[in-house]
Every structure is written in C-alpha cells, then in structure tokens.
N, C-alpha and C positions, 0 to 999 in steps of 0.2 A: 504494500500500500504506500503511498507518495503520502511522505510527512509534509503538506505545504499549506496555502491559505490561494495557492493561484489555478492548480494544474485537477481538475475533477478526476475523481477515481470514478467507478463504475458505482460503488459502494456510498460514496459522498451523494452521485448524482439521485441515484435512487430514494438514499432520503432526503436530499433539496426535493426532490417531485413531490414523496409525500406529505413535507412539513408546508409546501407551498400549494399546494393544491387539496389539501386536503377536506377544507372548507367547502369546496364549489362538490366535492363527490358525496360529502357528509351530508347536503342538502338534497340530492336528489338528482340534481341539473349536471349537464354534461357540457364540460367546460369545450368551448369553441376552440382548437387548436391550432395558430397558426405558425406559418416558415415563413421567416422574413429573408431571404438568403442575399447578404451584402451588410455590413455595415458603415454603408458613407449616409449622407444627407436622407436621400430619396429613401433608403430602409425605417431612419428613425423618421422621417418626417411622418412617412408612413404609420410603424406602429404608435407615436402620440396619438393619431388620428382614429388608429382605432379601440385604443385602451380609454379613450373619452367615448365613442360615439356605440361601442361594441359589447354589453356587458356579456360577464362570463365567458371574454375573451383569454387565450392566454398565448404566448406570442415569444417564440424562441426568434435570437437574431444572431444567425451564423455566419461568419467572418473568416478570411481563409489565410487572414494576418491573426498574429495573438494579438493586435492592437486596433482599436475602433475610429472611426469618421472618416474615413477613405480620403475624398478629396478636400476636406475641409483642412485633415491634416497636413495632406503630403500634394496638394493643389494650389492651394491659396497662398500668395505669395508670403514670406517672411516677414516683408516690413508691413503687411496687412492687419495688424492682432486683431484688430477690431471685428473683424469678419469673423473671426473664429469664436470669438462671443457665443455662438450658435453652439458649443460645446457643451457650455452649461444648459442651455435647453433640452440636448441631447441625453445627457447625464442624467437629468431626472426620470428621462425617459428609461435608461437602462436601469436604473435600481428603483423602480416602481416593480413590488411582487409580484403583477402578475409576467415580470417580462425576464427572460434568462437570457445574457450573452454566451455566445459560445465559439471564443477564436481561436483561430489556426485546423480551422477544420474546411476541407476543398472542394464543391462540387466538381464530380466528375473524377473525384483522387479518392477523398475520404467515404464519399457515398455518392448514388445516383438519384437524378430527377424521380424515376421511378419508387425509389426508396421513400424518399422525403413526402411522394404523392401516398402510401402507401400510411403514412404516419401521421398525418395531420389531413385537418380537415381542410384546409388551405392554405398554396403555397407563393410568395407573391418574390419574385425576382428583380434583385436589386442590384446586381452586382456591375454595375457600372459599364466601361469603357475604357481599356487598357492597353488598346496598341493602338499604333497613329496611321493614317494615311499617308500612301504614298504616293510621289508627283508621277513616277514611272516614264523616268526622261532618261536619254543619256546618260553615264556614270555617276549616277546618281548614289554607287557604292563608294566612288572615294574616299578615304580618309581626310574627317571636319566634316564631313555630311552627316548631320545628325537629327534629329526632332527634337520640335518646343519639350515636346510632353517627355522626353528622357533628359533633357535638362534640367525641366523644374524638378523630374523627380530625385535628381543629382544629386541638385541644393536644399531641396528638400527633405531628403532621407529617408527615401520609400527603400526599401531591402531591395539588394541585387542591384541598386544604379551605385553604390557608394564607389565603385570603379572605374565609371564611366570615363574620368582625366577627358575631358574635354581641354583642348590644346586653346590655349588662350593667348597664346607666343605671340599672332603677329597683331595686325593693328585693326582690323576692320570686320563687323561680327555682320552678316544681312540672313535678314529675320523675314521667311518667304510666309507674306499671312497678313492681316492687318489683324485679328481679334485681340483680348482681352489678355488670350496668353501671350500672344506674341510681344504684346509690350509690357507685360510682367517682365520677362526675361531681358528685354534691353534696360527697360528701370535698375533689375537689381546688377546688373554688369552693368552700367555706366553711375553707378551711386558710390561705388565704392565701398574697399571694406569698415572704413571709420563711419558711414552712414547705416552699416547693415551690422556691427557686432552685436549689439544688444538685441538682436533678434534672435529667431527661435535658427535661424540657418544654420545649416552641421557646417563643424569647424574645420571638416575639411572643404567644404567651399569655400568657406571664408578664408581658410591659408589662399590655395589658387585663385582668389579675385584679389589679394591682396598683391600679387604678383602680374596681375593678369595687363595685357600690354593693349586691349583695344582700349580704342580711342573714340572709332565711330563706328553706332551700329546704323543699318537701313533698315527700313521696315516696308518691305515691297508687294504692294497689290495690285490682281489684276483689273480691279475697276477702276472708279474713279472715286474722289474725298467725299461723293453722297452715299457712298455705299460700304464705305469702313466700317467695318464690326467694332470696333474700339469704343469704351463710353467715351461721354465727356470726362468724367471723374479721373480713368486712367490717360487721358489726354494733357490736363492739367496737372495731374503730380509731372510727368515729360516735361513740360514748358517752365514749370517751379523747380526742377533737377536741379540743383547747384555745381556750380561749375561746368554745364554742358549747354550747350547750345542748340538750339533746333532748325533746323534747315527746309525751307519749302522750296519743291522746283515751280515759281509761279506759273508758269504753262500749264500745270496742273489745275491750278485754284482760279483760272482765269473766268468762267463761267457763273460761278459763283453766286454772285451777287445778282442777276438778274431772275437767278433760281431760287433765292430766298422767301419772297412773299408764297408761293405756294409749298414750303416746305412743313411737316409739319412739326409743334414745337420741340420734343425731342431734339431730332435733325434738325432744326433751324440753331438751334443753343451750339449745337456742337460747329456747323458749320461758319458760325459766327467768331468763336472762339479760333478757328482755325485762320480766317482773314485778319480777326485782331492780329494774332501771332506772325500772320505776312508780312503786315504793313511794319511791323514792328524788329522784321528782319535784318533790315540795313541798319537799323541803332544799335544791332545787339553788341558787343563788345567781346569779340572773340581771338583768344590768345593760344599759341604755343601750345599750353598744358588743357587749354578747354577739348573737351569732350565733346563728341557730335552726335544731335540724330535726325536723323533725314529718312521722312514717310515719303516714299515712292510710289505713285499710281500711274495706272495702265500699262502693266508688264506682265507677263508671265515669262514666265521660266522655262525654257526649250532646253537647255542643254548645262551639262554641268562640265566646266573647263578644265584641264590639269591631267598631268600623269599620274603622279603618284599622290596626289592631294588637292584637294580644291582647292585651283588658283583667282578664277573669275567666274560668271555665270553669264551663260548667252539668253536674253530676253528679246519674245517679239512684243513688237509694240501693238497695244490693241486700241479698240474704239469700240463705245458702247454702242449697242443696238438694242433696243429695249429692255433697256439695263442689263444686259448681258455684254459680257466681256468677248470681241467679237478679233482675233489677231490679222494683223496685216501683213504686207510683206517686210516692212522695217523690223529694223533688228536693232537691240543695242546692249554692249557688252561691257561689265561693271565687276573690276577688281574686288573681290573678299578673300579673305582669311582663314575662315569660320560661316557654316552655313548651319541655321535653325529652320527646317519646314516646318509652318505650324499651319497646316490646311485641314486641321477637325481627325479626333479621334476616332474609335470603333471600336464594337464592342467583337467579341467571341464565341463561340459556341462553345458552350463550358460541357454539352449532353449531344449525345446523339439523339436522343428519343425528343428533343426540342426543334418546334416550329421557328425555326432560325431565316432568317435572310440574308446571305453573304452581302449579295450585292450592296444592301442597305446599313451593314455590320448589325442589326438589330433584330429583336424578338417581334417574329409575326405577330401583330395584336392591333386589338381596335377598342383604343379608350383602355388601355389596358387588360385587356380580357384575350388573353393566348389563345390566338387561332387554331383551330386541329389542323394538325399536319399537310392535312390535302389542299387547305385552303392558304388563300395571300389576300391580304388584304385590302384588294379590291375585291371583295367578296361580300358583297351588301346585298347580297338581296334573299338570303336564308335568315328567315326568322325566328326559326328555333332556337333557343341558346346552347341547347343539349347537343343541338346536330354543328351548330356554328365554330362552338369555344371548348376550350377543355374545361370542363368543370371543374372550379377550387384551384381554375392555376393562372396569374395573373404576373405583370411584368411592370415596371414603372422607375425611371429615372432615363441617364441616359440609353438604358438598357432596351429602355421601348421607343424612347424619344429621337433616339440619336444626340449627340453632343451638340446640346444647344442652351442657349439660356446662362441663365448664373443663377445662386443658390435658390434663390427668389422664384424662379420660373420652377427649379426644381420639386420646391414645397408644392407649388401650387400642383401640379402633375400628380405629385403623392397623394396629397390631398383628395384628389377628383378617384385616383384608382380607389384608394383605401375606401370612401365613401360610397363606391359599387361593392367593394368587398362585403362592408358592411350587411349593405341593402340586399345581397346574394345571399347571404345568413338569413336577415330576418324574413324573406320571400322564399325561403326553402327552396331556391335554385342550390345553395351546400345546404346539402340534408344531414343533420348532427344524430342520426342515429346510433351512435355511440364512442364512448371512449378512445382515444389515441393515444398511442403509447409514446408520442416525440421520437426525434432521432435519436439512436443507437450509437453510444459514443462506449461503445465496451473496444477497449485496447487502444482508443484514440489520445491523444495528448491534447487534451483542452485544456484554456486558456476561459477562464472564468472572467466573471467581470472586480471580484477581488483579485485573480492575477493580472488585469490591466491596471488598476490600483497600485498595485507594488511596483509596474514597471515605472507608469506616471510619474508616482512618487520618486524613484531612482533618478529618472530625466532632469526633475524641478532639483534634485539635488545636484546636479551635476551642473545641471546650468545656472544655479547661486552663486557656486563657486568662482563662475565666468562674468557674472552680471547678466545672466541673459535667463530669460522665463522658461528654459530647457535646452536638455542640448539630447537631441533624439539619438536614441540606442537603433541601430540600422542592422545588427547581424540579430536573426532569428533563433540561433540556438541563444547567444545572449537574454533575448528578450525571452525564451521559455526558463532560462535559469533563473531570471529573476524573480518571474513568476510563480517556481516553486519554492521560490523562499531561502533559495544558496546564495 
C-alpha cells in the first residue's frame, strides 16, 4: 500500500467512494455519474455548471497530467497573473464533495472510450487541443522552424517541451499568425528577462531570454489590419513595450480611415489605435539597443529558405477578395532567424471507437452532443436523438469547437453543453436506471486532488525562494514523487 496523502490506492479509492457517496445511496436515489475527461477551462467550467444546475450529480474529472487547468496553466502567458485568477474558481470546483480529481490517468493509454461509457452514466470530453497546424510549404523541417504552441509550452513548463532550446543566437524572430498567441510570444521575447522574472516562467526560459540576441520580431498575416485576430488589449501592452518600438508598413494601413464609419465598435477601437500608432511612427525615438516589432499584412508564406537552417522566408503577396486572402504573382522575401507558425491548433483522436474529424482536428458533434459514427455533421435532418447522437457522450471546448475564442468564449460553450447534459438527465434521454461503479483505477498511479496540493505547495515554495509566485516542476516522475509524499 503507498504510504502518501497524493497517489490513490485501490483501497483509499474504494473508501473515498463510500465515505462520499454514501448519502445519495442511503436515501434511495441513484447518484447521476458523470466523466469529465480533461482538466483545462472547458472541463471545470463544465462541471461548476452542472454541480449547480444537476442535483445528485456526481462528477469524476480525469486529467492525463498529475496537475490541473491545462491551458490556463501552461497557455496563458507568464506576465498575465490576472487571467489565471480563474484558478481559484476552478478550485472550489474541484474540492466540492460531490467532485473527484483524478491525474495522470490517459485516454486511450490508461483506459478506453468504451470503458468510461460503460461506467458512468455520462461522459463529456474535454481534452482540448495539443498539436498545431501545419503551413505544408517547402522545408518547412529546417532547423528554427518551430510552432507558437511548442514555445509557449517551452516557457511555460508543460512536460516534454522543457528541451525544446529554441536557438535565440541570431537577431530577428517572425511570428507567421497575427492571433493572441502569436503576440504572447513576441511580448515575452522582446520584454526581457528583468521584465518577466517575477513571473511564474521556468527558469530555464528565463536563463535563454536572458541571453537571447533578437532584437526584432515580425508578426506576418495573410490579410489585411481589418482582419487581425489580435485584441486591442494585447495590441496595447506591444505599443506600451519598453524599450521597443513598433513598426507599421503604411501601405498597409492606407485604406483605413475611409473604412472606419462602417466598422463595427470592437474593430473600429482597434483599428483606430493602430492609425494613432502610425501617425505616431516618425516621432518614435529609436536607438541602437531598441527592440522592434513590425505587424506584416498580406503575405503568406510559400517557401521556407536555407540549407541547413532557416535563413529567410519566400512570401506571395496577396489581395483581399471578399475578405479572403487571394495570392498574386509578386513575391517578396524577408530575412529571419527564428520562425514561430502560429496558424491554430488541433485536436487528436485520443479513441478509435470516436466520431472524430481529421480534416476539422475535432469531435463530430452538434451543440455538443457526439454524433454516431456514421454521421458528420451536416446531418440535420434525423430527429431522433437515439438514432442521431450517442447517448451520455458529449464533447465541449476546443475539443468540439476547434481552437477559437479565449477563456471567455470557452465558459460560454461549456456552459450551453453542460446545460443539454443537464436537460438529457432530467428528460430521460440518460436513463439513470442504476448504479455506476466510476472508473477503475486498480494498478493505476493516480494523482488525487490532495496530491496536486502537495505538488502546488512544492512550486509556491520554490518560487519564494526566487521572488516569483512559482517556479513549475516540469519532469512527471518528479511531480508523482511529490505527490506521494517523498
């Protein structure tokens, strides 16, 4: 038996079930059983929603890290605390009794779709979006060809990037993407390491930014300034950057102003901000040691230049046709360094026996509700739910969604599935005719929600030490040791 307070025995687990659930079987009633499978945003936003709206719910949420909040963790930039805030909401959600964590357990490794269907009376998939898109251009393998999303999770401290050594030797980083991540990742490389220690970023990022020798990154899209994914919000930390300068090519922003009155307020605030910032271009006062960054639009990316490492990148130049990015024959070719794609993650097929869509990286479903197998969703016009969906099996985040939105967009999604989850219970589409025995975690190495506790706790100590609000433990036999109390 594991002498610990993190890691569940078989023994422990059995009487957690019946010291917690012993009330809802004492009375009579048969406690609703649900799998939340993922523990980022979209799982807990989820089970809040239905531990409020669902009684005699009870709500396992399995995690295939020993540690909780996926992207809020190992997503959200460093110098962001604020945003993580949403941590403590999530917290109370995980030690509310009717709800059990349970990390470092895998779909598809530790158990199957089939399994978890077979155990609970509903099973709602959470598990995000973990590998990135690719441009599928010319040598596009070089060495310094890398993604947003293996950077952030770099500097971040998701397990298995802490290797990554992204080469920061020469001088110019171009960042192929305009979104939110893309300029995460030039913010905390052109910020510097004396603007980012006191943050939660591992320390071996912060050794290599602290050496790191770009100067200017680009941030290159193939539209044009009305159609940036980037907020205002992370637009203005750029322009308030100290010590860096931002660069517009006006040819770009030239149209601008006559396309303002029909824009609407959102996009108008931002695109205004963007003409301040032009006009404001030739005053700037830029020296030797200043930093640069220059948003590029209408270009894609044709070809990746270099023998043995990216040297430049070949771009055609494009022109919108109804607001799509339409290339021409011009071409124009722009010295880097270091290359970041950030053109949108994807998710995986964790199961075979799931109604998957490669092409889309997401789970077939509509409104959440997991199509069967034979169907795709354009498949509206079966009205059965029985014949339409799989019953009790539901998907939600970017899992269903595809990689869109911010934390915000995310709740809301959870929210609308969980609220059919709900309503599927009390309309006897899931029929609670009896008992569920949860997943089967005999032999398994789980990581409880008192061993995310202990690792927590470790982190908050280790980064007091540094002045910093943690300093993330990234190797996973680590994080099970400490979990068991060694």
């Amino acid at each position: 038996m594991w002498r610990n307070a993190g890691l569940l025995t078989v023994w422990q687990w059995g009487r957690q079930r019946v010291s917690r659930f012993a009330s809802s079987s004492s009375g009579g009633s048969i406690p609703k059983r649900i799998c939340i499978v993922g523990a980022g945003p979209a799982g807990f936003y989820a089970a809040q929603y239905i531990l409020k709206h669902l009684d005699n719910s009870r709500i396992d949420i399995v995690e295939r890290l020993p540690v909780p909040f996926g992207l809020v963790r190992f997503g959200v930039a460093p110098d962001h605390p604020e945003v993580k805030n949403v941590i403590n909401t999530f917290t109370k959600t995980a030690e509310n009794p009717r709800v059990r964590f349970l990390g470092n357990l895998s779909l598809g490794t530790d158990f199957t779709l089939d399994d978890l269907r077979d155990r609970y009376h509903a099973v709602l998939l959470t598990y995000g979006a973990d590998k990135d898109r690719k441009l599928n251009i010319p040598n596009e393998t070089l060495t310094n060809v890398l993604s947003a999303r293996e950077f952030v999770a770099w500097y971040n401290g998701l397990p298995g990037f802490e290797h990554l050594n992204p080469d920061l030797s020469g001088s110019t980083l171009t960042l192929l993407g305009q979104g939110n991540v893309a300029v995460d990742v030039a913010r905390i490389v052109l910020s510097g390491a004396d603007l980012l220690k006191n943050t939660d970023i591992t320390d071996y990022a912060l050794e290599a930014l602290s050496r790191s020798n770009i100067k200017k990154v680009l941030l290159v899209g193939r539209r044009g300034p009305l159609q940036a994914a980037f907020t205002i919000k992370e637009l203005r930390e750029m322009l308030k950057l100290p010590n860096c300068v931002t660069t517009w090519r006006p040819d770009d922003l030239q149209d601008l102003e006559e396309a303002l009155p029909s824009l609407p307020r959102p996009r108008k605030r931002i695109t205004e901000l963007m003409m301040k910032s032009l006009s404001e271009q030739t005053a700037q006062q830029s020296t030797a040691s200043s930093n640069s960054f220059q948003p590029i639009f209408f270009r894609s990316p044709v070809n990746f230049i270099g023998r043995n490492r990216v040297e430049a990148i070949e771009y055609a130049v494009n022109k919108l046709v109804d607001n799509r990015a339409i290339p021409t024959d011009e071409r124009e070719t722009i010295p880097t360094d270091l290359v970041c794609r950030s053109i949108g993650y994807k998710s995986v097929n964790a199961d075979s026996s799931l109604n998957f869509d490669d092409s889309k990286g997401c789970v077939s479903n509509v409104a959440g509700r997991v199509l069967k197998r034979t169907l795709t969703g354009s498949d509206q016009t079966i009205d059965d739910i029985e014949d339409k969906y799989e019953t009790g099996l539901y998907s939600s985040g970017w899992l269903a969604t595809g990689p869109t939105g911010v934390i915000l967009t995310t709740m809301n999604n959870s929210f609308g599935v969980a609220d059919t989850i709900c309503k599927d219970f009390n309309n006897n589409v899931i029929r609670v005719k009896e008992d569920k025995p949860g997943l089967d975690t005999n032999g398994k190495r789980v990581v409880s929600w008192e061993g995310w506790k202990l690792i927590d706790a470790e982190e908050c100590r280790r980064g007091e030490t540094k002045g910093k609000p943690r300093e993330k433990i990234v190797k996973i036999d680590e994080m099970l040791s400490i979990a068991d109390g060694k």
